[in-house]
Structures are given as structure tokens and as C-alpha cells.
C-alpha positions in Angstrom: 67.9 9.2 3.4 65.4 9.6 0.6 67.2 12.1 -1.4 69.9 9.5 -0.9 67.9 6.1 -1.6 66.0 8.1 -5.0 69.7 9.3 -6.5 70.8 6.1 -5.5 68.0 4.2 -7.3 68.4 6.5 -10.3 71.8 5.9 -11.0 71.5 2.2 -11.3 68.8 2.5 -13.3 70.4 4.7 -15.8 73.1 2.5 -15.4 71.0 -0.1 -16.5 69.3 1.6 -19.5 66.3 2.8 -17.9 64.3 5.9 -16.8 65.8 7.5 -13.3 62.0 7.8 -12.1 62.4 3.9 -12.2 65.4 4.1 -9.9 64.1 6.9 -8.0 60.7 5.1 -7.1 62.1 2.0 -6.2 64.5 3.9 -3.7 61.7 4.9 -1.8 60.2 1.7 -2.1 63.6 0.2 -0.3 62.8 2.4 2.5 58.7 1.5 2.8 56.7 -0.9 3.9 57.5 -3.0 1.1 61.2 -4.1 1.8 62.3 -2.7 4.6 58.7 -2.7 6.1 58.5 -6.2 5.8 61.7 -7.5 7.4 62.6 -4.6 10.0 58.9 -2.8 10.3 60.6 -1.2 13.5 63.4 0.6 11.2 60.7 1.6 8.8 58.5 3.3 11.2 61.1 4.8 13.0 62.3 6.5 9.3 59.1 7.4 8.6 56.8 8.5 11.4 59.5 8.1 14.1 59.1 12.0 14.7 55.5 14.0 14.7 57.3 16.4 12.4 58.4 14.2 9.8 54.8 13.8 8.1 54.4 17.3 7.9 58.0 17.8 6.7 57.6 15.2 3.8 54.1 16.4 3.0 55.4 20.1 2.3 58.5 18.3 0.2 55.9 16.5 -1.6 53.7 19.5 -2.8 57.1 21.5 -3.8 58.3 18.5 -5.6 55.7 18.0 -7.8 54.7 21.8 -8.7 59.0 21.8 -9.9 58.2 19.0 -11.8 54.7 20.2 -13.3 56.7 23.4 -14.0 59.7 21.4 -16.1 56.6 19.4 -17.7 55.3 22.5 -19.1 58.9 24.3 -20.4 59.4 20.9 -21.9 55.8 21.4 -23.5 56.7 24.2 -25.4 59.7 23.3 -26.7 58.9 20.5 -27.9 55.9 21.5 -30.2 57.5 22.5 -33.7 56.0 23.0 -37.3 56.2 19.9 -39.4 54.6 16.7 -38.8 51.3 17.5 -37.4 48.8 15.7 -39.5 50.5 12.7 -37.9 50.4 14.0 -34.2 46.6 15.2 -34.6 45.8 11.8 -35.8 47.9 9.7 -33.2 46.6 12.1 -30.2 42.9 12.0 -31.3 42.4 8.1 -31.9 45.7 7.8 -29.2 43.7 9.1 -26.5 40.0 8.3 -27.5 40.2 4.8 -27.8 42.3 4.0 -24.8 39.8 6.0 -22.5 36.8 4.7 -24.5 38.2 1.0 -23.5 38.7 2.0 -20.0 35.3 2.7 -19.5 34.5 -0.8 -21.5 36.5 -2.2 -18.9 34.8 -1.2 -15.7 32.2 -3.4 -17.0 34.2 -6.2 -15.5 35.9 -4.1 -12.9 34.5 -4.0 -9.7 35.0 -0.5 -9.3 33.5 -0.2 -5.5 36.5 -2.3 -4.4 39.1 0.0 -5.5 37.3 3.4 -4.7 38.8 5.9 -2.3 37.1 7.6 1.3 35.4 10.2 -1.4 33.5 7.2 -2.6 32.3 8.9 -6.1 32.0 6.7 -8.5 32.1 9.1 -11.8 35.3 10.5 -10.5 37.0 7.0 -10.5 35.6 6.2 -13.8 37.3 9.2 -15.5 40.5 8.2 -13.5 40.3 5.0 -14.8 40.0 6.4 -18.2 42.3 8.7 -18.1 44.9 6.2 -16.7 44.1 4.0 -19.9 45.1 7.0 -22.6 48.3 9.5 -20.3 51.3 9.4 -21.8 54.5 11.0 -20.2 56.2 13.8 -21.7 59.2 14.4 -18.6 60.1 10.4 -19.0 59.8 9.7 -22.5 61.9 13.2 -23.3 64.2 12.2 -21.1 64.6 9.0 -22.3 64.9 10.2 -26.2 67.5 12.4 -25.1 69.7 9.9 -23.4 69.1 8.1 -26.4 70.5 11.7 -28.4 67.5 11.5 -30.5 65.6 14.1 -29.3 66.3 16.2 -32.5 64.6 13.8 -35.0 61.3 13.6 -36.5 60.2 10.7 -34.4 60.9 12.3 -31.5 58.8 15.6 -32.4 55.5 13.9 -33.2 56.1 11.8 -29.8 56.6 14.8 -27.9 53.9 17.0 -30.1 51.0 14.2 -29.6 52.3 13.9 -25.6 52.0 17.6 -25.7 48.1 17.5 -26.6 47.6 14.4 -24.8 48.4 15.6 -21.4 46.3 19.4 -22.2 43.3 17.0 -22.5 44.6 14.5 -18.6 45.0 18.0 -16.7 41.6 19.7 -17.7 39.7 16.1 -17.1 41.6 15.5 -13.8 40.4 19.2 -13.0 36.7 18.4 -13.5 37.9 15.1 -11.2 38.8 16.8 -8.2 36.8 19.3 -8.3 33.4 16.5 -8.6 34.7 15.0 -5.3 35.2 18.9 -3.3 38.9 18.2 -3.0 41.0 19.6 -0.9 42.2 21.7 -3.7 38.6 23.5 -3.5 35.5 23.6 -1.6 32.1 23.5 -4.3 30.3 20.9 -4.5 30.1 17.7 -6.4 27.3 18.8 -9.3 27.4 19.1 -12.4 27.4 22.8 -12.0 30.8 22.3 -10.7 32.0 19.7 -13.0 31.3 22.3 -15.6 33.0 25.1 -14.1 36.0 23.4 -13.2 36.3 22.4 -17.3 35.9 26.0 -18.0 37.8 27.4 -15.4 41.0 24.9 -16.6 40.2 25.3 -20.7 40.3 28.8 -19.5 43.3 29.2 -17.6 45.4 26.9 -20.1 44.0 29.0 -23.2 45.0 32.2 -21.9 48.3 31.1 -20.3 49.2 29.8 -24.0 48.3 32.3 -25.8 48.7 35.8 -23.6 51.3 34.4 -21.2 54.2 34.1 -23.1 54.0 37.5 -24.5 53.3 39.3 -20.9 56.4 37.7 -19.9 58.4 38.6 -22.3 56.8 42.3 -21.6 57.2 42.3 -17.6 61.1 40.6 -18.6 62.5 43.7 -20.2 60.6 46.4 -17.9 63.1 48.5 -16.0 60.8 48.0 -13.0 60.9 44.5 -12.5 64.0 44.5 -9.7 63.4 41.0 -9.0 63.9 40.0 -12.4 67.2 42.4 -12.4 67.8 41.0 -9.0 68.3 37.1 -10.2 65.8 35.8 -13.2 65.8 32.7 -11.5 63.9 34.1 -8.4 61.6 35.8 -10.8 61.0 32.6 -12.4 60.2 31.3 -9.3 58.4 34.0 -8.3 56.0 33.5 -11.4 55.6 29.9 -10.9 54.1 30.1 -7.4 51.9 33.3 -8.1 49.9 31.2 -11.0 49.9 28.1 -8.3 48.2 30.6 -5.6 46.4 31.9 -8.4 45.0 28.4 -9.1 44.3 27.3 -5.9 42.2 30.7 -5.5 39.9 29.8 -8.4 39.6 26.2 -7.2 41.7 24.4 -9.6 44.7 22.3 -8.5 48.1 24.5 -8.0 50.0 21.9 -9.7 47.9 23.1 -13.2 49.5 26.8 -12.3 52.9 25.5 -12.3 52.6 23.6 -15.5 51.3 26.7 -17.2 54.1 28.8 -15.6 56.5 26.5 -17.5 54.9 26.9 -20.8 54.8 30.8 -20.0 58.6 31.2 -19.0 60.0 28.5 -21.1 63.4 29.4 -22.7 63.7 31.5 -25.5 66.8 33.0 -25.2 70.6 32.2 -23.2 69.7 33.7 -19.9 66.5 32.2 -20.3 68.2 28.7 -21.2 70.6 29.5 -18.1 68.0 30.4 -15.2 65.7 26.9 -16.5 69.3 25.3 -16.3 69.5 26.4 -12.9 65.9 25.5 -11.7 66.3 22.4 -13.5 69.4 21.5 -11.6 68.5 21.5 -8.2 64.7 20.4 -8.5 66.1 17.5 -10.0 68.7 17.0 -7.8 66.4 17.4 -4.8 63.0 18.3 -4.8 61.7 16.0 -7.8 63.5 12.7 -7.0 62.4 13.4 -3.3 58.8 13.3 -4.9 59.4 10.2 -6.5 60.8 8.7 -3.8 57.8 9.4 -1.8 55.6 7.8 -4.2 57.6 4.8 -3.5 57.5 5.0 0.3 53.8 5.1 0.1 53.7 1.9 -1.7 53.0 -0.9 0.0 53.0 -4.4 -2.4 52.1 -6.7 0.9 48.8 -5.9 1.8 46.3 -5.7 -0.3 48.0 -5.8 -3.8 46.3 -7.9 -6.1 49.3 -9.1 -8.7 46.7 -11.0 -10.9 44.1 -8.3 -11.4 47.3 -5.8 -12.1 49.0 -8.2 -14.7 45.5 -7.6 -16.6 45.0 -3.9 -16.4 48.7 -3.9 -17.4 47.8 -6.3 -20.6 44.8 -4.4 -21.3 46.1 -0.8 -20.8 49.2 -1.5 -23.4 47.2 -3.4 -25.6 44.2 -0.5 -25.5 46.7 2.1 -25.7 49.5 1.0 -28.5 47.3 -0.8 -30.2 45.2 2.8 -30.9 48.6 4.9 -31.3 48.8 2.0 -34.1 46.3 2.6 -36.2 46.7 6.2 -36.4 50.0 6.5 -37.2 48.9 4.0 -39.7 45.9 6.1 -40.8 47.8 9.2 -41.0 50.7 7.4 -43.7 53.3 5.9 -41.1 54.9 2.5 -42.0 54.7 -0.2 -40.0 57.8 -0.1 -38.6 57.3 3.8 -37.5 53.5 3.0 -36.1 55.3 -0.2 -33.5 57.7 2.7 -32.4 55.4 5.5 -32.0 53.0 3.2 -30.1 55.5 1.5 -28.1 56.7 5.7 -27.1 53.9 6.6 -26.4 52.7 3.9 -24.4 54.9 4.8 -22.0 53.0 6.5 -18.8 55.4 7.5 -16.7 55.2 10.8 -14.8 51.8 12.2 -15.7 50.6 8.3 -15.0 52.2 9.1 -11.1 51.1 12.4 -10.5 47.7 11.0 -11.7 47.6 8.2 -9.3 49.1 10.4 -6.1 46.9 13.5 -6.6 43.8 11.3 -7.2 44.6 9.1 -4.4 45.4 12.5 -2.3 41.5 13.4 -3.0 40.2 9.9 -1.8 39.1 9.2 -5.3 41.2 5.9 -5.6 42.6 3.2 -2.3 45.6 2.3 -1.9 45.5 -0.7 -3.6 44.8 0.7 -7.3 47.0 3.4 -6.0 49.9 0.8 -6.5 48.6 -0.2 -9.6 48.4 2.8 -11.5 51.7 3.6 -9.9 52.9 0.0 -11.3 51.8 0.5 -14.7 53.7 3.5 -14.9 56.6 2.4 -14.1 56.5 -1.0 -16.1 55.5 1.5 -19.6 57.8 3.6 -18.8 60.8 1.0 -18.6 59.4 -1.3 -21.7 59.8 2.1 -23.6 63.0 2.6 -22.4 64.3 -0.9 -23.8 62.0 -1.0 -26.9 64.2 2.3 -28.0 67.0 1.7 -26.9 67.0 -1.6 -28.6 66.1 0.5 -31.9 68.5 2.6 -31.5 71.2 0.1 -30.8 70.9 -1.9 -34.0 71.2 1.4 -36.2 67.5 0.7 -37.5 65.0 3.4 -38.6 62.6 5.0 -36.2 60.2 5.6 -38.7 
């Protein structure tokens, strides 16, 4: 039924111009305690915890869905960074990311931040989620939606994808040191500084050597004569690489979804058997496991208790407003016209996947409640579908991107 609902969703919402996680959210919503929930509450349990194995089941669908789509994030990562354009990517990225988290903290002046804090009840762990909600920027969604759009080819579209690219290196290693100041479930130190530290390290590490060493050991352990898996089916091996660098993760004490995302920049496609075993992983994780995650995000929503639409409509406001207006002035800064600066801020104000996997995993760890839970989810989705019209809407009338 969720597989079901979240293709469902995501059809209309293509159909309707805008990002399938939109679609695929809201069909788990449908099925929640939101909609369904609220006027048959007897259906809704019965589809959700009508069975003691159903938690379990969706909780193990959950934790596959998310490394798949950490591990597309990642292939997507390192195809998308090219020569050409980078003064204007460094400059967006470093002002793009600084000032929005910078104004997050500014906000929590008038925040009440005890209201919204999870069961792990540390307060410098919810202020660098709040931050880091302020500044993410989604590289699946906004690809995806550049590529409907058959832009994904053009200048614009490379310093989008090249700023989203170093935006979301700097999300992961913070959300690291998050999880690992509250002793997540993901590890078992303590919250200190000591471990705040090493979890930075640990994660600067592991990203730096991935980048740099990994692709080349793969490409090495790909042609050796010994490696029968690969020879067996170079999807399996693919596979087989992504959830060795997850266990590998989770054995240092850093999140498994981080080993996945690595794994994608490590295997990502360089050649056509390459191109045809991502197709292939691509095609049924998005078919199955990835909406499914989605769709779980939406199930776990729940708009009637709780949900303050006021207080939302202003983190909304101020997040955009703190975030494209920053994108702004450094495309500005860095030489783009006006014109180019309202689209790049516009892109890259959209928050989209990153913003939910940022939300659910810190939620997961009892940093946030559910109530800004289904805020941060909410302002995902909201960016994510006024980026979707804003360039689409460019597109449409034949004007310039930049």
C-alpha cells in the first residue's frame, strides 16, 4: 500500500510539474494520521501497527531506503562537479551556506528551542540542526528537477549542482558531530567535546580518503581477475561495496548512511557497464526502496496534533529569505547578473532530500520532537516545489538562466 500510495503520489505530482518526492511524501501522508488518521483512525492503525511485525518490517525498509538514496546522492555528486565555473560555486557555497546557518543561530534568540527539543534533550545538538536546516540544499531533487526540465547540461545547472555538491560535504560532517554529541544510536561515546571532535575527524577523514583514494581502488579491485563477484554481476559488487563502507561506518561510530553516500562517489559511472549497473540500482531503488522511504516520512507525519501552522509559516519566511537572499549576494559578488543570482538563489533554495533525511535521522536520535519534525519536513517540501515552478516557469517563457 505504500509503495502504491508514494508512486501514486509521484505521478501526479510530476503530472503537475513538481518533484515526485512531493507526490511520494504526501502518499504516505494519505495513509497517516493526518488524512486517513483523522477520519477512519481505525483503518490507519490497522495499516500501520495492525500486526507486531509491521514496525519492524517498515523500520528495516526505512534504513535500506535511505542508504539507496544516500548512495544515488553521492554518484550524482561526482558527476555533477565539472571544471568551469567555480569561482562562482565557491563564492555561492561559502556566503550560501554561512549566512543561512549564521541566521539560524540568530533566530533561536526568539525560538524557544526547549519546546521543540527531542527525548536526547541536548541543546547544542538542536542548535546545529537548526542551523544546518537554515543553509541544506538538495542535490537528488533539484537534479532531478533540472533534468526533467532537459537542462541539466548547461552552465546554470553545473554551479547549482557544484555549490549543492560542497554544501551537502559541509550538512553530513556537521550532522556527524550531531549524533554523535547526543550518543546516538549510530554509536555509543559520549556527549563531550572529545567526541564532538572525533566525530568531525573521523567524517572529514572518511570523506577525504573516500574522494581521493576511493575512486582509484575501485577502478583497481574492478579489473582484478580475482574479483568473481564483480565477474559474477557488477551490480552485486556495487552493492556489495556500498554496504561494506555502511558496516564500515557504523564500526567507527559514524552514521552508515555517510558510508553509502561515499560509496556512490567511489563507484560512480565512468564507463557503459558502469552507466548500466547504476541504471540498474537506480531502477529498482527508485521504484521501491526510495519512494517507500519517502512515503514513510509522510506516514510519520502527523499535521493534527501539535503542529503549529503560524510558527511554521515564519521559519518558512525566514529560512527562504536567509537562504536566497545569501545565494544572492554571492552570485552577485562573484559577477552574476541579476537575473542569473534570482535563479541560482531560487535553486538552491530548494531543500528537498538532504532537508528530510536531516529531519528523520535527527528526529531518529531524539534530537528534534515531532512537531519541528513536521516542520523541517514541511519546509522541504514547500522549497523544493517553489523551485520546481520558479524553473519551470523560466524555462517555459524561453528566458535566460543566467
Amino acid at each position: 500500500m505504500l509503495i502504491a500510495a508514494a508512486q501514486g503520489g509521484g505521478f501526479l505530482a510530476a503530472q503537475l510539474r513538481q518533484p515526485r518526492v512531493v507526490g511520494e511524501i504526501l502518499g504516505g501522508l494519505v495513509l497517516g494520521p493526518t488524512v486517513l488518521g483523522a477520519i477512519a483512525p481505525e483503518w490507519s492503525s490497522w495499516i500501520v501497527s495492525g500486526r507486531a511485525v509491521t514496525p519492524t518490517v517498515l523500520g528495516a525498509a526505512y534504513q535500506a531506503g535511505i542508504l539507496f538514496l544516500m548512495f544515488a546522492s553521492g554518484a550524482e555528486m561526482r558527476r555533477a562537479y565539472q571544471p568551469g565555473e567555480r569561482r562562482v560555486a565557491m563564492t555561492v557555497t561559502i556566503i550560501g551556506t554561512l549566512l543561512p546557518f549564521a541566521a539560524g543561530l540568530l533566530a533561536l534568540r526568539w525560538f524557544d528551542a526547549a519546546r521543540f527539543m527531542g527525548s536526547a534533550q541536548s541543546k547544542t545538538a538542536f542548535v546545529l540542526t537548526f542551523g544546518s536546516a537554515m543553509a541544506v540544499t538538495s542535490i537528488p531533487v533539484i537534479s532531478r528537477i533540472m533534468f526533467d526540465l532537459k537542462i541539466l547540461d548547461t552552465s546554470f545547472s553545473r554551479i547549482v549542482l557544484s555549490s549543492a555538491v560542497l554544501e551537502d560535504l559541509i550538512l553530513w560532517a556537521v550532522l556527524a558531530v550531531v549524533l554523535g554529541l547526543v550518543g546516538s544510536s549510530y554509536e555509543s561515546s559520549a556527549g563531550t567535546v572529545q567526541s564532538a571532535v572525533y566525530h568531525l575527524a573521523i567524517t572529514l577523514a572518511l570523506f577525504a580518503v573516500g574522494i581521493v583514494f576511493g575512486p582509484r581502488a575501485f577502478a583497481w579491485v574492478t579489473r582484478s581477475r580475482w574479483n568473481i563477484i564483480h565477474r559474477s554481476s557488477p551490480v552485486a559488487f556495487r552493492l556489495v561495496v556500498m554496504l561494506t563502507l555502511s558496516a564500515l561506518s557504523l564500526l567507527i561510530g559514524v552514521a552508515p548512511l555517510f558510508g553509502a553516500f561515499i560509496a556512490g562517489i567511489i563507484t560512480a559511472p565512468t564507463d557503459a557497464e558502469g552507466e548500466q549497473a547504476h541504471a540498474a540500482i537506480r531502477q529498482v531503488s527508485f521504484a521501491s526502496l526510495v519512494p517507500l522511504y519517502f512515503a514513510i516520512v509522510g506516514l510519520r507525519l502527523d499535521l493534527t496534533r501539535g503542529f503549529e501552522v503560524v510558527l511554521f509559516l515564519g521559519l518558512l519566511a525566514w529560512a527562504s529569505a536567509a537562504k536566497a537572499g545569501s545565494v544572492y549576494a554571492g552570485a552577485r559578488l562573484a559577477g552574476e547578473s541579476a537575473n542569473g543570482a534570482r535563479n541560482l538563489a531560487v535553486a538552491l533554495n530548494c531543500r528537498g532530500g538532504p532537508g528530510i533525511v536531516l529531519a528523520s535521522v535527527t528526529f531518529d536520535a531524539g534530537i528534534i520532537n515531532s512537531g519541528f519534525y513536521a516542520m523541517l519536513v514541511l519546509l522541504a517540501l514547500v522549497t523544493s516545489i517553489a523551485a520546481g515552478s520558479w524553473l519551470e516557469a523560466v524555462v517555459r517563457r524561453g528566458a535566460a538562466l543566467r
